[in-house]
PDB file of N, CA, C and O in Angstrom:
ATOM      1  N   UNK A   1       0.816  -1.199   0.000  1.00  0.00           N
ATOM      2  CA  UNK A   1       0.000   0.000   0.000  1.00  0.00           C
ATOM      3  C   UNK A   1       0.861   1.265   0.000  1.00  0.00           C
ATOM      4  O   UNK A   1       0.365   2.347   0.315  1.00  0.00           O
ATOM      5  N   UNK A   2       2.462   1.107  -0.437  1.00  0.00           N
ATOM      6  CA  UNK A   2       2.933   2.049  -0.144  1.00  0.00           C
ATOM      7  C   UNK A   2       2.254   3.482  -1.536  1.00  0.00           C
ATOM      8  O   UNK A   2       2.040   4.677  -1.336  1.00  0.00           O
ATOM      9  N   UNK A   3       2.127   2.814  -2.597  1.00  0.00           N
ATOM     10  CA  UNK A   3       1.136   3.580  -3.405  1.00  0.00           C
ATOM     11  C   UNK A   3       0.611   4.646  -2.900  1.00  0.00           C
ATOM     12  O   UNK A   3       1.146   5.754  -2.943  1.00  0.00           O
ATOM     13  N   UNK A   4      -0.653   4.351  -2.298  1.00  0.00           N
ATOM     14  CA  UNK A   4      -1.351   4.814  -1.749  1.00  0.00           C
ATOM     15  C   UNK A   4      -0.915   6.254  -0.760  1.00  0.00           C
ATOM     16  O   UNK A   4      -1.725   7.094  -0.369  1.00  0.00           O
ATOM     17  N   UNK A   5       0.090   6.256  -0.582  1.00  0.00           N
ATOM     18  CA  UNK A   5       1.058   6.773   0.805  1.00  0.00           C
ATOM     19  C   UNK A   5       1.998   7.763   0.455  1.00  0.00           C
ATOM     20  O   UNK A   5       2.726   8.390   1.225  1.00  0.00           O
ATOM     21  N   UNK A   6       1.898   7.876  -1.116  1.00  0.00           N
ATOM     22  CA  UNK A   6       3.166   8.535  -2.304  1.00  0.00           C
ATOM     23  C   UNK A   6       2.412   9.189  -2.465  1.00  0.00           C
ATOM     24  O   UNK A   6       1.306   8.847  -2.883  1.00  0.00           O
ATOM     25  N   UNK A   7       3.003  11.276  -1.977  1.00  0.00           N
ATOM     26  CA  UNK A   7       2.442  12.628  -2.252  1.00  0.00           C
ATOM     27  C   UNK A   7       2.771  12.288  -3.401  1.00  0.00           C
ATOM     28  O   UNK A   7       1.907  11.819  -4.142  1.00  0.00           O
ATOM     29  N   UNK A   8       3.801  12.403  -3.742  1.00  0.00           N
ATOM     30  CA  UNK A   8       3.782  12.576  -5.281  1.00  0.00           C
ATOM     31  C   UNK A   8       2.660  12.161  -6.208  1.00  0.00           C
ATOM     32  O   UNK A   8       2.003  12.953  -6.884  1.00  0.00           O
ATOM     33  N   UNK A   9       2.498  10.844  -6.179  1.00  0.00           N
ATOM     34  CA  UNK A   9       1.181  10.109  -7.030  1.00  0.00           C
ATOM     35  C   UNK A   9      -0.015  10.345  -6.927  1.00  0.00           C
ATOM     36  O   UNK A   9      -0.824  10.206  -7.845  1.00  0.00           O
ATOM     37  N   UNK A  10      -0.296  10.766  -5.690  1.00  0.00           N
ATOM     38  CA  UNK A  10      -1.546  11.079  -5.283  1.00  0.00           C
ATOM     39  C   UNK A  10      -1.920  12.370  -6.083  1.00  0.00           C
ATOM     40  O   UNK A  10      -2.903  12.512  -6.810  1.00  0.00           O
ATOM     41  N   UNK A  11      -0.804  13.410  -5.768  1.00  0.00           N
ATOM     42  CA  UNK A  11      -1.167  15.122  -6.429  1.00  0.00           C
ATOM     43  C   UNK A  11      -0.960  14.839  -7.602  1.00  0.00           C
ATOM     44  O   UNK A  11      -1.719  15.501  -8.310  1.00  0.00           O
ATOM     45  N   UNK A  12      -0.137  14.008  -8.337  1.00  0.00           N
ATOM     46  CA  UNK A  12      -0.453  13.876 -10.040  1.00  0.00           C
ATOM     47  C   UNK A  12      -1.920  13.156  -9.925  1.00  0.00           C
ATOM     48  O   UNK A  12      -2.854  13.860 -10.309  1.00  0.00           O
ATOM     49  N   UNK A  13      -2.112  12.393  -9.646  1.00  0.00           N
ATOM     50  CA  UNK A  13      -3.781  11.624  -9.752  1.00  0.00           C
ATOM     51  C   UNK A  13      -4.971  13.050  -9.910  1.00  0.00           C
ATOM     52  O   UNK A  13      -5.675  13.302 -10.888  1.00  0.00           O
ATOM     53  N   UNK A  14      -4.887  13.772  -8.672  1.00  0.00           N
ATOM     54  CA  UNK A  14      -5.822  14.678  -8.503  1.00  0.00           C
ATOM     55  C   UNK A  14      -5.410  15.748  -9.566  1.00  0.00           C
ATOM     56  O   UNK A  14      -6.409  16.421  -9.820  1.00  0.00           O
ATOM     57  N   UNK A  15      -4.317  16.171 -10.293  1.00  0.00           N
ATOM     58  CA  UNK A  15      -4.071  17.678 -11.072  1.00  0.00           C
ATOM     59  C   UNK A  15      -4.578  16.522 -12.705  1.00  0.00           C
ATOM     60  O   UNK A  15      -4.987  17.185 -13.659  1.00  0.00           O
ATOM     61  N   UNK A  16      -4.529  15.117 -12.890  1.00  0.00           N
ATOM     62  CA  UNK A  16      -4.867  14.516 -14.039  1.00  0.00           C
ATOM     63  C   UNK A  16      -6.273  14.089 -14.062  1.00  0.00           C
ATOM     64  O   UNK A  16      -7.089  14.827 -14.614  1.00  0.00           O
ATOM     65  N   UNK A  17      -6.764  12.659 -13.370  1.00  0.00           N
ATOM     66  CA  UNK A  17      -8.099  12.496 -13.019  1.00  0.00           C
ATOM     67  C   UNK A  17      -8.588  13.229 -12.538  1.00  0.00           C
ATOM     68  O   UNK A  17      -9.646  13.599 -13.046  1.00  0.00           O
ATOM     69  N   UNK A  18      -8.171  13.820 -11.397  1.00  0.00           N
ATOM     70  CA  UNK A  18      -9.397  14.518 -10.694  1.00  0.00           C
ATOM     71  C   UNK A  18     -10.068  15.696 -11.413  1.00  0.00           C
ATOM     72  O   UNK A  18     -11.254  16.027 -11.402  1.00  0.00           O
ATOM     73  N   UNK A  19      -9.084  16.216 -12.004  1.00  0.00           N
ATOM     74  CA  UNK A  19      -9.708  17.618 -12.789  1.00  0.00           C
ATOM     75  C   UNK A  19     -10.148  17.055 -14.570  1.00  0.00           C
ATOM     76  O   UNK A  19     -11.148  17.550 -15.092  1.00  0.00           O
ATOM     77  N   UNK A  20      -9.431  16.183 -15.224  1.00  0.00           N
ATOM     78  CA  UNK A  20      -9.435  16.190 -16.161  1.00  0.00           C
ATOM     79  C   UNK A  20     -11.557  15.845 -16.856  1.00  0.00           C
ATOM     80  O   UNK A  20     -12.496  15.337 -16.244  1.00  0.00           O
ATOM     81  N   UNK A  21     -11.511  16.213 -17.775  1.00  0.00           N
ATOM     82  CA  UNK A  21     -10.906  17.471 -18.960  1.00  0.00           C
ATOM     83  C   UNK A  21     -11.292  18.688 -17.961  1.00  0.00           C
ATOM     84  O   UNK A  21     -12.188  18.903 -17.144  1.00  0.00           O
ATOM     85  N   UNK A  22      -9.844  19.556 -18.580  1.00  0.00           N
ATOM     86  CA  UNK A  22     -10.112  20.568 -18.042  1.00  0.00           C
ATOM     87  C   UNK A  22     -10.582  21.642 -18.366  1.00  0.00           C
ATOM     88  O   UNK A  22     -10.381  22.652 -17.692  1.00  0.00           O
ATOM     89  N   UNK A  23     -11.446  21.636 -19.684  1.00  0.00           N
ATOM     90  CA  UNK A  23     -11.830  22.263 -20.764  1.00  0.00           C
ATOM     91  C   UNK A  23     -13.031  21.807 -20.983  1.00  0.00           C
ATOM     92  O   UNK A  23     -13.202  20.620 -21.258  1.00  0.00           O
ATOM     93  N   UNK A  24     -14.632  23.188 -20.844  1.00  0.00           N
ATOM     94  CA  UNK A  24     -14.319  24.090 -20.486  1.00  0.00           C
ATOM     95  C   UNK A  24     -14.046  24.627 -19.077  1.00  0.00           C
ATOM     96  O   UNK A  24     -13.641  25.768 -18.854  1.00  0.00           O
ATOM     97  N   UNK A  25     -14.453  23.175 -17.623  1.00  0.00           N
ATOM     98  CA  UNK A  25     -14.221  24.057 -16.217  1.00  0.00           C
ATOM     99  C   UNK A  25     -14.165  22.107 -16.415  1.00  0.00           C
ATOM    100  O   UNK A  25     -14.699  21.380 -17.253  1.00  0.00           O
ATOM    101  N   UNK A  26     -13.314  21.810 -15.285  1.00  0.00           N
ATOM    102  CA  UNK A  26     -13.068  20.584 -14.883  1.00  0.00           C
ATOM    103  C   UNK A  26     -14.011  19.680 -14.484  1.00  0.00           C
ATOM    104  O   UNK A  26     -14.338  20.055 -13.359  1.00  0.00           O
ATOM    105  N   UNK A  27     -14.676  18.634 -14.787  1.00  0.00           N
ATOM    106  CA  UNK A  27     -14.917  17.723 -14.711  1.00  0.00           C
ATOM    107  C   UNK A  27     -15.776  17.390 -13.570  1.00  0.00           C
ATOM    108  O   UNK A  27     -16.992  17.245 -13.701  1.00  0.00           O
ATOM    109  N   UNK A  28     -15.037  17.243 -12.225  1.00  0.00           N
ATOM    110  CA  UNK A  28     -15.424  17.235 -10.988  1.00  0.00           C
ATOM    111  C   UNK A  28     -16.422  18.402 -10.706  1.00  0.00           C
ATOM    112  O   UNK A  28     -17.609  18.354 -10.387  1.00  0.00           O
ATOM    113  N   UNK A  29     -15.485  19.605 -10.946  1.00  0.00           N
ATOM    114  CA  UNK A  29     -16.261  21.064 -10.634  1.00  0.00           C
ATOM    115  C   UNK A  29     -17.979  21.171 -11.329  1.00  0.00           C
ATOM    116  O   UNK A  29     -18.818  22.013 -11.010  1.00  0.00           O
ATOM    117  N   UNK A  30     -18.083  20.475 -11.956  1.00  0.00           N
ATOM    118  CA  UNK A  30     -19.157  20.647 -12.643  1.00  0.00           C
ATOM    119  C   UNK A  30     -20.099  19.779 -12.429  1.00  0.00           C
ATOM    120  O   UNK A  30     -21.267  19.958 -12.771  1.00  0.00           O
ATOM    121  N   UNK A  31     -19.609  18.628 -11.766  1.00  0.00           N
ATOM    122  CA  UNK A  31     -20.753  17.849 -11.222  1.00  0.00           C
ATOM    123  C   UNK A  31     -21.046  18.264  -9.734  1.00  0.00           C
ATOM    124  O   UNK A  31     -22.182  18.173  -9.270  1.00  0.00           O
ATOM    125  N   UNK A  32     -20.020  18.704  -9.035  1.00  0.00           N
ATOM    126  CA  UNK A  32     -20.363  19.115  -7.749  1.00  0.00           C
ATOM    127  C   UNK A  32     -21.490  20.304  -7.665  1.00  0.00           C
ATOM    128  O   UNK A  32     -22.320  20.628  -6.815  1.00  0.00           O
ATOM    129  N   UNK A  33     -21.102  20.815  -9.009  1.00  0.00           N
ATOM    130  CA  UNK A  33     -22.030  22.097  -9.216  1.00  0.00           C
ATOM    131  C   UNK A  33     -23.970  21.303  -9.668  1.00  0.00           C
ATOM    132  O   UNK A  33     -25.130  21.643  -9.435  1.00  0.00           O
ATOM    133  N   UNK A  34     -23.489  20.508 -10.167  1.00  0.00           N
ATOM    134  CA  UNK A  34     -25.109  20.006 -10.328  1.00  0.00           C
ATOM    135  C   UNK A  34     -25.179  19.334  -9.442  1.00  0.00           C
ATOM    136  O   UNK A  34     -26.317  18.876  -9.546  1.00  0.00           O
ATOM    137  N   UNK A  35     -24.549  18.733  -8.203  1.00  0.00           N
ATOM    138  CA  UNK A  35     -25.207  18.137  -6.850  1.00  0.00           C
ATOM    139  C   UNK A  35     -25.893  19.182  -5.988  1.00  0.00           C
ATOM    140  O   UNK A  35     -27.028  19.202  -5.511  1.00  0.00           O
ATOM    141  N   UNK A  36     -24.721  20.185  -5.912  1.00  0.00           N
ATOM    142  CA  UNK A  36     -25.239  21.579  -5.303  1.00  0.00           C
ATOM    143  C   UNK A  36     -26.658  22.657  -6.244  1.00  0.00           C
ATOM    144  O   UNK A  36     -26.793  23.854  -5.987  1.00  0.00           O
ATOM    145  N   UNK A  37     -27.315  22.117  -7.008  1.00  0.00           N
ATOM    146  CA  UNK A  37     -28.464  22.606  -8.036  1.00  0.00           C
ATOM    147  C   UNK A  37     -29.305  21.484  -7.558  1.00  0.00           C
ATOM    148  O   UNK A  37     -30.396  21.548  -8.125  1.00  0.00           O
ATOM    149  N   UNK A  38     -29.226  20.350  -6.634  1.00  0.00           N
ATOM    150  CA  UNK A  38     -30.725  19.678  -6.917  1.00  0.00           C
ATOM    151  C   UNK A  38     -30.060  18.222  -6.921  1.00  0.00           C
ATOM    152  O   UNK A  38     -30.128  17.395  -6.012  1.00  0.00           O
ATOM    153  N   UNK A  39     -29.372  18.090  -8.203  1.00  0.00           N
ATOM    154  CA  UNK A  39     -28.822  16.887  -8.984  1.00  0.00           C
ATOM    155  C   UNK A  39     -29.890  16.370  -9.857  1.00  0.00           C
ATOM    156  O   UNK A  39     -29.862  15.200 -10.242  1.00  0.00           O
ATOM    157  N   UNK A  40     -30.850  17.204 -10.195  1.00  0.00           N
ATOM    158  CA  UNK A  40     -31.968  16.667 -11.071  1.00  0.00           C
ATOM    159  C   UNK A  40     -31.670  16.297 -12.449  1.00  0.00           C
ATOM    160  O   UNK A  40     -31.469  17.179 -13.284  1.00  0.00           O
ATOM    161  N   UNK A  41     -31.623  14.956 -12.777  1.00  0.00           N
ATOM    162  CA  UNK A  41     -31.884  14.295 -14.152  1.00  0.00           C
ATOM    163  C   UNK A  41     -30.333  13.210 -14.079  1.00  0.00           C
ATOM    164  O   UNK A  41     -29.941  12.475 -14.985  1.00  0.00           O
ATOM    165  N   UNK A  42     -29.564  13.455 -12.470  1.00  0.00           N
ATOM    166  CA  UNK A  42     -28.735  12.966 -12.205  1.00  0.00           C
ATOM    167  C   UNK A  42     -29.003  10.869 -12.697  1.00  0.00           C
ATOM    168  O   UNK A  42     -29.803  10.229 -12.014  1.00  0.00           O
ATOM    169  N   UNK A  43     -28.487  10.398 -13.476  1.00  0.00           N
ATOM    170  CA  UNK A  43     -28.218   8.810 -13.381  1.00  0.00           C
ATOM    171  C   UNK A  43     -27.077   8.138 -13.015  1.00  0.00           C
ATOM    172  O   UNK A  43     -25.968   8.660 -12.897  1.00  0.00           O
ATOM    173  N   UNK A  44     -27.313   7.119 -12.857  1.00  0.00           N
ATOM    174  CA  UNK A  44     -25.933   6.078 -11.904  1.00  0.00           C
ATOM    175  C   UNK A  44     -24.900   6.230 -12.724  1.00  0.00           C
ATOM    176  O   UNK A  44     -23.924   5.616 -12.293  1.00  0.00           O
ATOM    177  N   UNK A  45     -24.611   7.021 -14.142  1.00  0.00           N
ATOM    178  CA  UNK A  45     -23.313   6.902 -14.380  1.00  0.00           C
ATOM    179  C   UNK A  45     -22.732   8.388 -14.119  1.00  0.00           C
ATOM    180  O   UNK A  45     -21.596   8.585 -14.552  1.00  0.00           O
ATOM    181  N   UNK A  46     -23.371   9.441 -13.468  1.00  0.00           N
ATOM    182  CA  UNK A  46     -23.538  10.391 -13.288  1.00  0.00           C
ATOM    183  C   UNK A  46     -22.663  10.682 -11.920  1.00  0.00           C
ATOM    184  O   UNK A  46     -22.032  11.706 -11.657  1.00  0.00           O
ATOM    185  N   UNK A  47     -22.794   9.572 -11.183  1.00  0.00           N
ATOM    186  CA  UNK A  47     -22.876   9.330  -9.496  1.00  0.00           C
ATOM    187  C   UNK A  47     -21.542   8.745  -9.682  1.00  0.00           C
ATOM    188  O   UNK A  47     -20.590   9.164  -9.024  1.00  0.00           O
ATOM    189  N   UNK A  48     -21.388   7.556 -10.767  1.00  0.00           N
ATOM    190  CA  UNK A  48     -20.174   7.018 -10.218  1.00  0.00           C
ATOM    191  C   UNK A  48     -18.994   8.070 -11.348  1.00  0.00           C
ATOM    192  O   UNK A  48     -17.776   8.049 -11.171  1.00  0.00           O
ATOM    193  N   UNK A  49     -19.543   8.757 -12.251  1.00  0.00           N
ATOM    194  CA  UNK A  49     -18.445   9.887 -12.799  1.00  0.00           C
ATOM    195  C   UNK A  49     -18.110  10.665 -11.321  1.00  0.00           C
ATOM    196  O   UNK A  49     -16.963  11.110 -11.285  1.00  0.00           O
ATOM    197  N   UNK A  50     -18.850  10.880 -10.206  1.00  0.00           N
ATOM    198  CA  UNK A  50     -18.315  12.212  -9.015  1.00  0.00           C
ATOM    199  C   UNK A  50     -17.509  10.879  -8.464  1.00  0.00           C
ATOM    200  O   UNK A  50     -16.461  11.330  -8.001  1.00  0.00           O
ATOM    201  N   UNK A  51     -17.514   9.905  -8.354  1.00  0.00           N
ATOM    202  CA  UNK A  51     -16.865   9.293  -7.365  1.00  0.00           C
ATOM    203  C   UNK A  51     -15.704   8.839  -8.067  1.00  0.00           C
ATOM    204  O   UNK A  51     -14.819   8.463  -7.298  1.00  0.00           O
ATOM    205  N   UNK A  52     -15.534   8.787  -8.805  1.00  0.00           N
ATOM    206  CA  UNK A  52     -14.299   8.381 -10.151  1.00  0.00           C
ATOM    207  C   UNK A  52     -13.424   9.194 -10.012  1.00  0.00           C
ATOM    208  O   UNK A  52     -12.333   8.869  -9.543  1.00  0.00           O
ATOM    209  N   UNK A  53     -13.722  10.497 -10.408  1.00  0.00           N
ATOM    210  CA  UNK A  53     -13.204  11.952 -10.195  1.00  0.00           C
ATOM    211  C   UNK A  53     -12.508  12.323  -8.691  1.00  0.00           C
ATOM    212  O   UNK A  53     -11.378  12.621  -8.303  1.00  0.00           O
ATOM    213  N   UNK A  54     -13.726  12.146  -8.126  1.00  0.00           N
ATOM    214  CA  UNK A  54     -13.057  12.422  -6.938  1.00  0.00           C
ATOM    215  C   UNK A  54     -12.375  11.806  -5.717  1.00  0.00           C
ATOM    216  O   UNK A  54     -12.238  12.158  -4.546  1.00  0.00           O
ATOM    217  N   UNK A  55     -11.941  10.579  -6.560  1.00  0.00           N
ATOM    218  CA  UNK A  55     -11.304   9.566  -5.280  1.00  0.00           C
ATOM    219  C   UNK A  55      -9.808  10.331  -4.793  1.00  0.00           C
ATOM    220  O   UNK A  55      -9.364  10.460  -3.653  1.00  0.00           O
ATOM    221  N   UNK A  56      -9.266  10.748  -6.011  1.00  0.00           N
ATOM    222  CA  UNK A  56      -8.031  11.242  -5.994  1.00  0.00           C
ATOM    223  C   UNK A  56      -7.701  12.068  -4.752  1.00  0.00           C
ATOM    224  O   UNK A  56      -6.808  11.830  -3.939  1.00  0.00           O
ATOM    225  N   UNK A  57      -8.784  13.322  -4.744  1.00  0.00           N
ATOM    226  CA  UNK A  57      -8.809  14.046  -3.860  1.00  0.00           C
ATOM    227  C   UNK A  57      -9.554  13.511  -1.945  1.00  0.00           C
ATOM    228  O   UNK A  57      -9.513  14.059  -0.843  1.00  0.00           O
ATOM    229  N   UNK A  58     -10.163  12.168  -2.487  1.00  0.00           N
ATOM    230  CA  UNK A  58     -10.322  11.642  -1.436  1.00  0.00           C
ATOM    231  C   UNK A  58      -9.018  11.354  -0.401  1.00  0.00           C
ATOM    232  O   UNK A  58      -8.803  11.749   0.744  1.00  0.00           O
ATOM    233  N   UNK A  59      -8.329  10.583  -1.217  1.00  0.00           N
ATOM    234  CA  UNK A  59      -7.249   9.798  -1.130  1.00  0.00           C
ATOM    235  C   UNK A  59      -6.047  11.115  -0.625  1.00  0.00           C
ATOM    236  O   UNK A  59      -5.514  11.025   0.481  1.00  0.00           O
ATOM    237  N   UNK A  60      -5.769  12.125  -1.431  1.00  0.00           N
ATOM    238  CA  UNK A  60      -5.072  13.345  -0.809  1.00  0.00           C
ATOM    239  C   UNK A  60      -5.898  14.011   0.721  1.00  0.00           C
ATOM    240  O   UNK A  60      -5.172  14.362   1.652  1.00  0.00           O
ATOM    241  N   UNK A  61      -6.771  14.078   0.793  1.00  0.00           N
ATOM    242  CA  UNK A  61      -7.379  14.715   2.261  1.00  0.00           C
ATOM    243  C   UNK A  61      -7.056  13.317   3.162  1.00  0.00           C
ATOM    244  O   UNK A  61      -7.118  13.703   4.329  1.00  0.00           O
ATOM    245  N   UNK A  62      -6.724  11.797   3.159  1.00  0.00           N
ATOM    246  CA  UNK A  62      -6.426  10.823   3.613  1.00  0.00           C
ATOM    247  C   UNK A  62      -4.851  11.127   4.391  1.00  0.00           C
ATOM    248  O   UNK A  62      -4.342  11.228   5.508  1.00  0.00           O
ATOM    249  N   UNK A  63      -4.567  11.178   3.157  1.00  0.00           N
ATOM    250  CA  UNK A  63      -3.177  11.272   3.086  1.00  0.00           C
ATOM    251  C   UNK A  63      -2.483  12.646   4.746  1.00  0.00           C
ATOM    252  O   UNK A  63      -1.625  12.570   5.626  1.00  0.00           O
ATOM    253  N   UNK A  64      -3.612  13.779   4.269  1.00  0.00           N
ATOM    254  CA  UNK A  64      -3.201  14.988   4.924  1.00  0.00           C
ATOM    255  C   UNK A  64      -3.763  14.680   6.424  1.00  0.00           C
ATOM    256  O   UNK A  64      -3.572  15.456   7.361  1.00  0.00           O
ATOM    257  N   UNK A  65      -4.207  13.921   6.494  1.00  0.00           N
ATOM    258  CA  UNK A  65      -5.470  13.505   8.030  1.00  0.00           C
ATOM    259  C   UNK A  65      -4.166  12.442   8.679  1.00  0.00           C
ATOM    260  O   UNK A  65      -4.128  12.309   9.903  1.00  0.00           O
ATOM    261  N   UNK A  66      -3.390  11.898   8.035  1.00  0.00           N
ATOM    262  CA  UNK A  66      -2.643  10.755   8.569  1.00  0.00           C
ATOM    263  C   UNK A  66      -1.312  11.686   8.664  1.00  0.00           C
ATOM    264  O   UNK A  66      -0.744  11.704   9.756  1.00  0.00           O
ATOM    265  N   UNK A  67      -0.956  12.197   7.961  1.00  0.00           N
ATOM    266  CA  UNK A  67       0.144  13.018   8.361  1.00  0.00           C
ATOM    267  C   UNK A  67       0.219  14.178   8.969  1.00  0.00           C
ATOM    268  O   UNK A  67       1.288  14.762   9.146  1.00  0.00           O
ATOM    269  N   UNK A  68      -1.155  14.710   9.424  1.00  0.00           N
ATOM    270  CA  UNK A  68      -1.438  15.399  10.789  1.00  0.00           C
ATOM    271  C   UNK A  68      -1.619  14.724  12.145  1.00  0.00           C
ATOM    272  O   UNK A  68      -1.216  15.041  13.264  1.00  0.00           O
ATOM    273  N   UNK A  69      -2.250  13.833  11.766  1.00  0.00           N
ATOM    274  CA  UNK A  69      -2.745  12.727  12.919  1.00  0.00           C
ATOM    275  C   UNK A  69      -0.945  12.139  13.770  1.00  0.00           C
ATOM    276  O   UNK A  69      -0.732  12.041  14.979  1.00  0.00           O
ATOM    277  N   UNK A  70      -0.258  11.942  12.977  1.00  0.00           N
ATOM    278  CA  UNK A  70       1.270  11.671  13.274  1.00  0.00           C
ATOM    279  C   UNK A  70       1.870  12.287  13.675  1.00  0.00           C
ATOM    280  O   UNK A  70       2.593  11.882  14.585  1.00  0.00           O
ATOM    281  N   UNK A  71       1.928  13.447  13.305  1.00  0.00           N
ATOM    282  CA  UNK A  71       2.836  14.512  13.802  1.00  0.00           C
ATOM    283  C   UNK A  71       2.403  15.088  14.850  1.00  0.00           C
ATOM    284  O   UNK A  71       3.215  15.709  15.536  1.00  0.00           O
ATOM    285  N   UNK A  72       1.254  15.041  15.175  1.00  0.00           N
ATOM    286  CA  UNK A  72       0.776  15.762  16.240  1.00  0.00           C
ATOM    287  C   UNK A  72       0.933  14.695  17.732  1.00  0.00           C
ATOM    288  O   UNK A  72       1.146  15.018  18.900  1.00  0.00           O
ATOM    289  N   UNK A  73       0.705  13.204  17.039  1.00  0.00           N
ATOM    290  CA  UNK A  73       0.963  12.305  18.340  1.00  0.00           C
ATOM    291  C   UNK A  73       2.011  11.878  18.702  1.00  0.00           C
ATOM    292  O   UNK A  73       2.014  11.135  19.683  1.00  0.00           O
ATOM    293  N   UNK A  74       3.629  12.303  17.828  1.00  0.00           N
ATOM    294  CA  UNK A  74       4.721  12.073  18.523  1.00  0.00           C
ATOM    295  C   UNK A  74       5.456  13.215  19.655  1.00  0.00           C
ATOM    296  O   UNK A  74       6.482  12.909  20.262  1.00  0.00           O
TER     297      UNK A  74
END
């Protein structure tokens, strides 16, 4: 799992998947924007495009929670 654990990979994941296409507003940004409207006419491939997108940045706020969580308990 050291994967998982690599800033590096993680912030390329989120500046590639997470945003991509980034043209004309990113990907993610635009579905968060129709969750925050309602999510009306939203379908299951709709749901698993936000979760696709946004694991990356899941996985980076993980990352930042464990390496606060550490530093603060030694």
């Amino acid at each position: 799992m050291k994967i998982l654990n690599d800033w590096r990979i993680i912030i390329l994941l989120c500046l590639t998947l997470g945003l991509a296409p980034f043209f004309p507003e990113p990907h993610l940004l635009g579905k968060i924007k129709w969750i925050a409207g309602g999510a009306n006419g939203m379908t299951l491939k709709d749901w698993f495009d936000v979760v696709f997108h946004g694991f990356p940045f899941v996985l980076l706020i993980r990352l930042i929670f464990i390496k606060l969580t550490r530093k603060n308990a030694a």
